[in-house]
KOLMAR-949790 format. One record per residue (C-alpha): residue in three letters; chain; x, y negated, z negated. Coordinates in steps of 0.1 Angstrom, whole numbers, plus 5000, padded with zeros to 4 digits. Each point is the difference from the previous one (the first is absolute). Example, Ala and Ser with C-alpha at 12.3 -4.5 7.8 and 13.67 -1.06 7.14 Angstrom:
2
node resn: ALA; chain: A; c1: 5123; c2: 5045; c3: 4922
node resn: SER; chain: A; c1: 5014; c2: 4966; c3: 5007
//
This chain:
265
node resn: UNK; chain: A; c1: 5000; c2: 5000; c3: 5000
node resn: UNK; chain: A; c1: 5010; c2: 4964; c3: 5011
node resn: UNK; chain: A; c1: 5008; c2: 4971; c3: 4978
node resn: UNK; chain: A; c1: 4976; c2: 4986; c3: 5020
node resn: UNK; chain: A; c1: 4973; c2: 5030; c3: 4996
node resn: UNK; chain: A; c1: 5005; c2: 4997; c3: 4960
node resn: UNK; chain: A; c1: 4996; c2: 4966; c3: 4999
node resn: UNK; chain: A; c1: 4967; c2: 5000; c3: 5021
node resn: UNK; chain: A; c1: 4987; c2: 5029; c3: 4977
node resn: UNK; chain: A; c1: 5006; c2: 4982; c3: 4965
node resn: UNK; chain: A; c1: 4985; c2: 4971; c3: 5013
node resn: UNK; chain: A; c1: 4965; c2: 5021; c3: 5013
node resn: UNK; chain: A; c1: 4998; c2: 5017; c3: 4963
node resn: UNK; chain: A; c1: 5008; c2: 4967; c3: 4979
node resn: UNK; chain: A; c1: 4969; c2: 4988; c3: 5024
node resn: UNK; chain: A; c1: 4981; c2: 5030; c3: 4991
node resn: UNK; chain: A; c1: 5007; c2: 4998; c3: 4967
node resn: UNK; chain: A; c1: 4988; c2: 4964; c3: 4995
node resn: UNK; chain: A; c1: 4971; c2: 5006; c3: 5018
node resn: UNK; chain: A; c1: 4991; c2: 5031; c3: 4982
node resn: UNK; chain: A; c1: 5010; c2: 4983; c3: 4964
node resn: UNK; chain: A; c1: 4980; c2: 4969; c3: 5013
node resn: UNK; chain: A; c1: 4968; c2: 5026; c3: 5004
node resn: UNK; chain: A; c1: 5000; c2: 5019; c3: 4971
node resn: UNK; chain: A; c1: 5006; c2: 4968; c3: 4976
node resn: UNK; chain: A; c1: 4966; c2: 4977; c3: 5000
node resn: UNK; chain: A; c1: 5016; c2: 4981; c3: 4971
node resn: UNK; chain: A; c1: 5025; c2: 4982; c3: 5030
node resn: UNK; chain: A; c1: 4966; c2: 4999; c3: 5019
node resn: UNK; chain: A; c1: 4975; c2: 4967; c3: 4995
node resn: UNK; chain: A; c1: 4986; c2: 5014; c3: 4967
node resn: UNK; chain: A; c1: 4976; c2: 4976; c3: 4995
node resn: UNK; chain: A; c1: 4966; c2: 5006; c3: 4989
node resn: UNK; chain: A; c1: 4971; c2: 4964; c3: 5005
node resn: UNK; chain: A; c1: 4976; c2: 5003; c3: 4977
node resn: UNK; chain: A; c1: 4973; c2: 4970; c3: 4999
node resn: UNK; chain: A; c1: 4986; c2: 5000; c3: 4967
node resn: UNK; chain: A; c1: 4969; c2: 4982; c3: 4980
node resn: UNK; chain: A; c1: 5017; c2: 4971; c3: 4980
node resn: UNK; chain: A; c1: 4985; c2: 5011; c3: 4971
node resn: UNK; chain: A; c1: 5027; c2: 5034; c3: 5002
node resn: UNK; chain: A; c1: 5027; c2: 4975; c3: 5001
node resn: UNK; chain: A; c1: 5017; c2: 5005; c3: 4966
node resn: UNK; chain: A; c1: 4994; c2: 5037; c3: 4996
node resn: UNK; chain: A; c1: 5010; c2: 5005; c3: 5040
node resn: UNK; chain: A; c1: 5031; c2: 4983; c3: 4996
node resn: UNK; chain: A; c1: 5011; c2: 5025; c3: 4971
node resn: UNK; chain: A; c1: 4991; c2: 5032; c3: 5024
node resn: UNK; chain: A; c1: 5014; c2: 4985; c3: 5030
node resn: UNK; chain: A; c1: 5035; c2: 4997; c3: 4979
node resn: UNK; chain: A; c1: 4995; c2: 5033; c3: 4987
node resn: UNK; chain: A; c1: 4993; c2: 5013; c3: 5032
node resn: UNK; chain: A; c1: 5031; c2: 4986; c3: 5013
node resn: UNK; chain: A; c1: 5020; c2: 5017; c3: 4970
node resn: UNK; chain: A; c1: 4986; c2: 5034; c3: 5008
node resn: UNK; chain: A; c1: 5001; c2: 5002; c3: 5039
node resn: UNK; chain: A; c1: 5027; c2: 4968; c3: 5007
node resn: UNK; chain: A; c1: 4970; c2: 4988; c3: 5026
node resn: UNK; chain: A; c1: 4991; c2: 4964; c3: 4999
node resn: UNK; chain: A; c1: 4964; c2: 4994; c3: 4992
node resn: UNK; chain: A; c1: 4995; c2: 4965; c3: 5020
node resn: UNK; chain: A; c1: 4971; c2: 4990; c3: 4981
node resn: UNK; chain: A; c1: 4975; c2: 4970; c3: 5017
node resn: UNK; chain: A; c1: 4969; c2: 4986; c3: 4968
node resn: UNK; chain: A; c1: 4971; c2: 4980; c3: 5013
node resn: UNK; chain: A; c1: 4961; c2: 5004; c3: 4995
node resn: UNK; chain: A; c1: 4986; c2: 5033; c3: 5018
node resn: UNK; chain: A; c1: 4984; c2: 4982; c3: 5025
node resn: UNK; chain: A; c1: 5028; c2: 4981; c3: 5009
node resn: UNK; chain: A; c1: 5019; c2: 5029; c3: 5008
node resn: UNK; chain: A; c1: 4974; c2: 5020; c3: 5017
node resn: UNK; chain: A; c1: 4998; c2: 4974; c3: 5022
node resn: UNK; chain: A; c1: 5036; c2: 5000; c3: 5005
node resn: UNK; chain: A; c1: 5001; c2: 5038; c3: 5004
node resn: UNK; chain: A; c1: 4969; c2: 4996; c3: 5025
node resn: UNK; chain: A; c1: 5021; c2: 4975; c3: 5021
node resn: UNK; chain: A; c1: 5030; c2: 5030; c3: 5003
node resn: UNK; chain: A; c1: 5020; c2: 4983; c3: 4968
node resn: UNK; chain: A; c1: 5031; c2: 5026; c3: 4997
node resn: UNK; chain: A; c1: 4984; c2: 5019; c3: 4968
node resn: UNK; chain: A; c1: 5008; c2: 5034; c3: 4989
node resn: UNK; chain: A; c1: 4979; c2: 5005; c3: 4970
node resn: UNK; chain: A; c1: 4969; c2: 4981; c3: 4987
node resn: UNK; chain: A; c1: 4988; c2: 4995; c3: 4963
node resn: UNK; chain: A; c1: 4967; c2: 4983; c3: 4999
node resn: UNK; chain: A; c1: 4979; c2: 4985; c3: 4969
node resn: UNK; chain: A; c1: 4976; c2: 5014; c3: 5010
node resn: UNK; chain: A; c1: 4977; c2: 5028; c3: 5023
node resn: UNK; chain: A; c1: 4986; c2: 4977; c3: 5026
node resn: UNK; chain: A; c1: 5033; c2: 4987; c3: 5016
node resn: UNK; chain: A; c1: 5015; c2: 5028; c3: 5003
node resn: UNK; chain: A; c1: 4966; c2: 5017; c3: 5016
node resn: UNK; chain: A; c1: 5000; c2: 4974; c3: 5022
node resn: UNK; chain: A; c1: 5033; c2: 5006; c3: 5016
node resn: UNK; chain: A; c1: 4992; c2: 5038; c3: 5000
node resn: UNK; chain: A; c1: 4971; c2: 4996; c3: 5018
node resn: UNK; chain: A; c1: 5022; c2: 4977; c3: 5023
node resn: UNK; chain: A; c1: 5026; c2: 5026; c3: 5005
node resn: UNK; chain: A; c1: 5030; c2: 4984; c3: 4984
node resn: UNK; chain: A; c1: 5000; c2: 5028; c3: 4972
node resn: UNK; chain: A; c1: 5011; c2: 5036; c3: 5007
node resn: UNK; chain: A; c1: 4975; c2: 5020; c3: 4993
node resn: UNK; chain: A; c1: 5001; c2: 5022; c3: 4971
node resn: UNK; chain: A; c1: 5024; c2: 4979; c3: 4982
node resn: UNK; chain: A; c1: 4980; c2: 4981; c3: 4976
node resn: UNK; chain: A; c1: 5002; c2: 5002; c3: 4968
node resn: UNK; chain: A; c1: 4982; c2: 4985; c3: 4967
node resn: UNK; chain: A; c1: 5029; c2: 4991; c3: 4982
node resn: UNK; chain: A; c1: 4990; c2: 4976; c3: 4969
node resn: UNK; chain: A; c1: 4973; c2: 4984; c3: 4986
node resn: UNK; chain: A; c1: 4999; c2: 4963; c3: 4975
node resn: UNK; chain: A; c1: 4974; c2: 4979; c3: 4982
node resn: UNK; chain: A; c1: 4986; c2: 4969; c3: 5003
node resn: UNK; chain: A; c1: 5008; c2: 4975; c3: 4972
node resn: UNK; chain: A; c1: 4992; c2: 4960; c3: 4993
node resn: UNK; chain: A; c1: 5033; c2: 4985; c3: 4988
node resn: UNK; chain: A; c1: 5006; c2: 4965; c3: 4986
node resn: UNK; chain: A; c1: 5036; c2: 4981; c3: 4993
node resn: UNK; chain: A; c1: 5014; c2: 5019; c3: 4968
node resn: UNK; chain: A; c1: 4998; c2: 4969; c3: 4979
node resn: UNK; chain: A; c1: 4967; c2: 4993; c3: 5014
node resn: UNK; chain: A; c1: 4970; c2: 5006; c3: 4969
node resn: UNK; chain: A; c1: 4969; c2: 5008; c3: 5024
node resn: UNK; chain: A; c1: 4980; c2: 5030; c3: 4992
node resn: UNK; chain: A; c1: 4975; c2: 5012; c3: 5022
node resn: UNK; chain: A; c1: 4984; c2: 5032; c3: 4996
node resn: UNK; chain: A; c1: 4989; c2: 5013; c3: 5032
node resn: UNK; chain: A; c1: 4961; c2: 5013; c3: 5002
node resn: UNK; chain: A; c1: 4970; c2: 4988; c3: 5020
node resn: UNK; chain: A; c1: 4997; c2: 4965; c3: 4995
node resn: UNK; chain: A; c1: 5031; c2: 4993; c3: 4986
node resn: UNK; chain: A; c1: 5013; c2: 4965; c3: 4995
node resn: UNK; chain: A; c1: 5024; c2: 5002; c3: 5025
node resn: UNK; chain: A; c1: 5000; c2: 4970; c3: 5019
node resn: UNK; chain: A; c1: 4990; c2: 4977; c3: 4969
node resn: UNK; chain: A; c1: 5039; c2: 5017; c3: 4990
node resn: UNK; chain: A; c1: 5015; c2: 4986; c3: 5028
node resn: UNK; chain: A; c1: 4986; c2: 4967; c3: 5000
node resn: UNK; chain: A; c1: 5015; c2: 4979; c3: 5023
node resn: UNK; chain: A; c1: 5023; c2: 5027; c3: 5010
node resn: UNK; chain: A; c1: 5006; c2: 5024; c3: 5026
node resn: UNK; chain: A; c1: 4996; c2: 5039; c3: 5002
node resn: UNK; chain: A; c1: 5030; c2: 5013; c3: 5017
node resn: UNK; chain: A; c1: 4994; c2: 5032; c3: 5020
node resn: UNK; chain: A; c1: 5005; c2: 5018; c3: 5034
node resn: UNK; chain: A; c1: 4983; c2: 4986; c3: 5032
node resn: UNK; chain: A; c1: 4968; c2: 5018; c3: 4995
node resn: UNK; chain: A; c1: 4995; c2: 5008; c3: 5036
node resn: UNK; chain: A; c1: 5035; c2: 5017; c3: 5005
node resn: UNK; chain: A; c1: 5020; c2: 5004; c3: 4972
node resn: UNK; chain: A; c1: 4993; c2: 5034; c3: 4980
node resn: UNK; chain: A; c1: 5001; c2: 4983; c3: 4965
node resn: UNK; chain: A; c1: 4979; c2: 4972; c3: 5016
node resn: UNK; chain: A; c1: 4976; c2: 5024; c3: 5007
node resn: UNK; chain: A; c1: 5000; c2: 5025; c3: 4968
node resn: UNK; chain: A; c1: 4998; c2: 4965; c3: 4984
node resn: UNK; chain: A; c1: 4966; c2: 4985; c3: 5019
node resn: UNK; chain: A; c1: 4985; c2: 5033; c3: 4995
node resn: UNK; chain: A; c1: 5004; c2: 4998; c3: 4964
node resn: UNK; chain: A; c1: 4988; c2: 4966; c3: 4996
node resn: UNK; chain: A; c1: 4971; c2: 5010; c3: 5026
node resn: UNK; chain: A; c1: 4989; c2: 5032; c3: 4973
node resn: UNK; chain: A; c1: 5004; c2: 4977; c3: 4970
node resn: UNK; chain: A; c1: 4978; c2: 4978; c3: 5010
node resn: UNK; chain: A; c1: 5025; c2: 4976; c3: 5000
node resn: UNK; chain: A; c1: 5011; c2: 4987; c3: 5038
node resn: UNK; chain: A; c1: 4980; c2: 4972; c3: 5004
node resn: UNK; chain: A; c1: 5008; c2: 4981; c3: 4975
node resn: UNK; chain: A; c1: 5034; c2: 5001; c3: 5004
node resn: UNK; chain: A; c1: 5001; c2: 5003; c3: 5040
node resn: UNK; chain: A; c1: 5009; c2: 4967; c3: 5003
node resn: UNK; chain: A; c1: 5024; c2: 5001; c3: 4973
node resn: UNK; chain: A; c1: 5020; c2: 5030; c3: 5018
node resn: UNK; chain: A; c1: 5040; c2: 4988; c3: 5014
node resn: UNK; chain: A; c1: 5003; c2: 5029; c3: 5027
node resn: UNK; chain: A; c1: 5040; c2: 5007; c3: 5001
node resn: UNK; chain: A; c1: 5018; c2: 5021; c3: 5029
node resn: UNK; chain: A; c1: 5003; c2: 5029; c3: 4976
node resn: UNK; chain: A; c1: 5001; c2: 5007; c3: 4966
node resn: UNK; chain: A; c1: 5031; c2: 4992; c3: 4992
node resn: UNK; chain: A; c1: 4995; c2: 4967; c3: 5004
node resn: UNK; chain: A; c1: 4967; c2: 4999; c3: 4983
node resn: UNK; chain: A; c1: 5022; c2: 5012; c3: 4972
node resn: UNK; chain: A; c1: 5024; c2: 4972; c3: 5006
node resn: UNK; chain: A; c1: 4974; c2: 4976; c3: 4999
node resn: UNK; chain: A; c1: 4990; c2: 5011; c3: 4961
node resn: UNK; chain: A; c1: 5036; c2: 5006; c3: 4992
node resn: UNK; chain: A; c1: 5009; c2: 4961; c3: 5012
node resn: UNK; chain: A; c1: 4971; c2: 4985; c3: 4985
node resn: UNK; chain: A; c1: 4982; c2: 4987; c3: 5029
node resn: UNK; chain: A; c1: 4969; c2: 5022; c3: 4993
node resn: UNK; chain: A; c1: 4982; c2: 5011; c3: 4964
node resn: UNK; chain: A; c1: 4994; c2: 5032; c3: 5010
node resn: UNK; chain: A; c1: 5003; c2: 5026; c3: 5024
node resn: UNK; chain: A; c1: 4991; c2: 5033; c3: 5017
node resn: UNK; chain: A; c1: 5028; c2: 5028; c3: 5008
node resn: UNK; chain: A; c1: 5012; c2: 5036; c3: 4989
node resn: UNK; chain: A; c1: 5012; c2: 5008; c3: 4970
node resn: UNK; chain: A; c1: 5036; c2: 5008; c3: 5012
node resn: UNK; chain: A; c1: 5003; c2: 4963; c3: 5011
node resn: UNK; chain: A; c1: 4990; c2: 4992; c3: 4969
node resn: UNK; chain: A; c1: 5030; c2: 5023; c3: 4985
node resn: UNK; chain: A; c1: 5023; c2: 4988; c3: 5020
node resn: UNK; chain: A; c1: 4995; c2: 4965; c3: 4996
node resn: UNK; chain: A; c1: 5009; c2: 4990; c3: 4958
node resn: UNK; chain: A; c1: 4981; c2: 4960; c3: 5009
node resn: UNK; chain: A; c1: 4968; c2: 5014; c3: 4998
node resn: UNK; chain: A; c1: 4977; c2: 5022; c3: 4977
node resn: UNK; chain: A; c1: 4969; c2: 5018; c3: 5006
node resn: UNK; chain: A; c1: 4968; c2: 4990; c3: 4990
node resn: UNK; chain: A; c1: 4977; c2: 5028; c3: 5012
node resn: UNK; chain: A; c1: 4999; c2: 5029; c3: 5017
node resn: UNK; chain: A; c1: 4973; c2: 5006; c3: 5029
node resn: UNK; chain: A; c1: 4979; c2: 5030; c3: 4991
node resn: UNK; chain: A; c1: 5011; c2: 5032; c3: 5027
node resn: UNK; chain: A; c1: 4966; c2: 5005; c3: 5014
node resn: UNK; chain: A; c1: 4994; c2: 4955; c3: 5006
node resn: UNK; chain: A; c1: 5026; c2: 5007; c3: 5035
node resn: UNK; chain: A; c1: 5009; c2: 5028; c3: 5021
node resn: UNK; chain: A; c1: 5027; c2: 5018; c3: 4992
node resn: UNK; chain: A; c1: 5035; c2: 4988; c3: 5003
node resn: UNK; chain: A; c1: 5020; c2: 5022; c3: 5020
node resn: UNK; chain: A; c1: 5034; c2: 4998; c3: 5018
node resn: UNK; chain: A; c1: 5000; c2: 5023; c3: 5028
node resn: UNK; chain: A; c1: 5031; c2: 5004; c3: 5018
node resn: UNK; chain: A; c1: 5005; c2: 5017; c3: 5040
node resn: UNK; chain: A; c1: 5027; c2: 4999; c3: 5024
node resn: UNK; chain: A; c1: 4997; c2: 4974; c3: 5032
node resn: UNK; chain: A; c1: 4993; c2: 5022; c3: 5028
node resn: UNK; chain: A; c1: 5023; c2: 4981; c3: 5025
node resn: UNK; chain: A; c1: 5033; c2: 5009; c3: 4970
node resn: UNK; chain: A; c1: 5021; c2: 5023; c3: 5014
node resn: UNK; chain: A; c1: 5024; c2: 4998; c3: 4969
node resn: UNK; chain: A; c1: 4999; c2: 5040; c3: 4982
node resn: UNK; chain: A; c1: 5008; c2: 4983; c3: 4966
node resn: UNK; chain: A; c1: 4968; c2: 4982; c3: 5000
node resn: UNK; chain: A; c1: 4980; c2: 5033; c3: 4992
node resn: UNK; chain: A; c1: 5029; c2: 5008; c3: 4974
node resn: UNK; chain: A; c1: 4995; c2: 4965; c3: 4985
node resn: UNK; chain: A; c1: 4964; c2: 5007; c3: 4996
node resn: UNK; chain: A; c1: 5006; c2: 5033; c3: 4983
node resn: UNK; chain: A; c1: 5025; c2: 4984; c3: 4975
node resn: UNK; chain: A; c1: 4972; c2: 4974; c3: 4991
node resn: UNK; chain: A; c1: 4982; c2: 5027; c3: 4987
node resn: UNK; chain: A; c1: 5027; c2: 5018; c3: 4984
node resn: UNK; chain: A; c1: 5008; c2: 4999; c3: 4958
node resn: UNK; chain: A; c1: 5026; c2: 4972; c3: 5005
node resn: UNK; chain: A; c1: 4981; c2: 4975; c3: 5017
node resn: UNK; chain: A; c1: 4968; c2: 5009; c3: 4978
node resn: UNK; chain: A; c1: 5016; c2: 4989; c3: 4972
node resn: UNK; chain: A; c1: 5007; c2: 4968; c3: 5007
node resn: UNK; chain: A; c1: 4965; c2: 4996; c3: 5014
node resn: UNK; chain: A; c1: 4987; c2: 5014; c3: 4965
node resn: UNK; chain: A; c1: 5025; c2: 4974; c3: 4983
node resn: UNK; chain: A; c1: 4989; c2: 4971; c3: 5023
node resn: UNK; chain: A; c1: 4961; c2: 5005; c3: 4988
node resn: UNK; chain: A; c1: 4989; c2: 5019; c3: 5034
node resn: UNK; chain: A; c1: 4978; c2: 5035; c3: 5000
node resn: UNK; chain: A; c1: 5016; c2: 5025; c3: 5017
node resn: UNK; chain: A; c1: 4970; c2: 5015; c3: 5021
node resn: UNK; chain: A; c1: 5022; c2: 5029; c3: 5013
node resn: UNK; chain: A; c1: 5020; c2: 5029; c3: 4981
node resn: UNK; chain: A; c1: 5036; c2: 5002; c3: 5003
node resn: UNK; chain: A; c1: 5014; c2: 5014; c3: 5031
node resn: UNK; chain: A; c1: 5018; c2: 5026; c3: 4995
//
């Protein structure tokens, strides 16, 4: 054999090699997973996504806005992997739509509904038909969800609506983007009183609550979770597996969240 012949050969199986090492190594791969996500799973998200990323060494690229808002987004062909909606009917929506793989949904979590008030703040309102509520917020503003969009908005309104309680403070109602900022609206000051879940309520030490919503005054609050039919990222299907896995249930438990499914095994 040839200089020329052993030169030519180690240079085809150092190709071969790298392309082979290259195949059989999705780590050096774009190991990314997109997951748009309710901002109401913000805190407790963050913590799986960086567990996540302990366990596997995948990035979990995660995107927080109101459900609608990223429906639309995912409707409009929005690079998504995963979705986490607040609630059924946005995630339904998109099924029906075709943007979800079928068979991938899953009811993940479910939340309450609570009425929160600035920490220092010394309203009391007890919440039953006819309740005082909006001689409590006076002048004030009620901070909550868009009503017509927004999942807590909507939980919210339908609460209010079964209480007996909408019209009088209808025109009292600040409609934020998502319930995150309703939450920073109490939080801040700007408004007396406000209408999210009780994780955001958790997770933010400016405000206390003042009531809880009875269970059967809203639909339930789930978080469904499915896999965008136009991902064709494997480790989105794996990410939605280790969301229902002990780990991540944990810190859902820990964050205030019902865990809906039982640990995958």
């Amino acid at each position: 054999m040839t200089r020329r012949t052993v030169l030519k050969s180690l240079a085809y199986w150092a190709t071969a090699g790298t392309l082979a090492f290259t195949l059989a190594s999705p780590a050096f791969a774009a190991d990314k997973v997109t997951i748009f996500a309710a901002a109401s799973l913000k805190n407790a998200l963050d913590a799986v996504g960086e567990a996540w990323t302990a366990d596997t060494g995948a990035e979990a690229a995660l995107s927080y806005a109101a459900s609608s808002a990223l429906a639309k987004q995912i409707e409009e062909g929005a690079p998504a992997d995963v979705f986490i909606s607040a609630d059924m009917d946005w995630m339904n929506t998109l099924a029906a739509e075709e943007h979800i793989a079928d068979g991938s949904i899953v009811k993940l979590l479910g939340n309450d509904l609570v009425l929160i008030a600035p920490k220092e703040s010394s309203l009391a309102v007890t919440l039953a038909d006819g309740a005082a509520l909006s001689a409590a917020l006076g002048e004030g503003k009620l901070a909550m969800g868009d009503v017509k969009a927004v999942p807590a908005g909507k939980y919210g309104k339908a609460a209010l609506e079964w209480l007996g309680l909408w019209p009088s403070v209808e025109g009292k109602v600040a409609m934020a983007e998502n319930v995150r900022a309703a939450l920073k609206l109490v939080a801040t000051g700007e408004a007396p009183l406000g209408i999210v879940y009780t994780t955001d309520a958790l997770a933010e030490p400016a405000v206390k609550v003042v009531a809880t919503f009875p269970a059967n005054s809203h639909p339930a609050i789930i978080y469904p979770v499915g896999r965008v039919a136009t991902s064709e990222n494997a480790a989105a299907a794996d990410f939605i597996s280790y969301l229902q896995g002990a780990k991540a249930q944990s810190i859902f438990k820990a964050q205030g969240f019902t865990v809906l499914v039982p640990p995958a095994k």
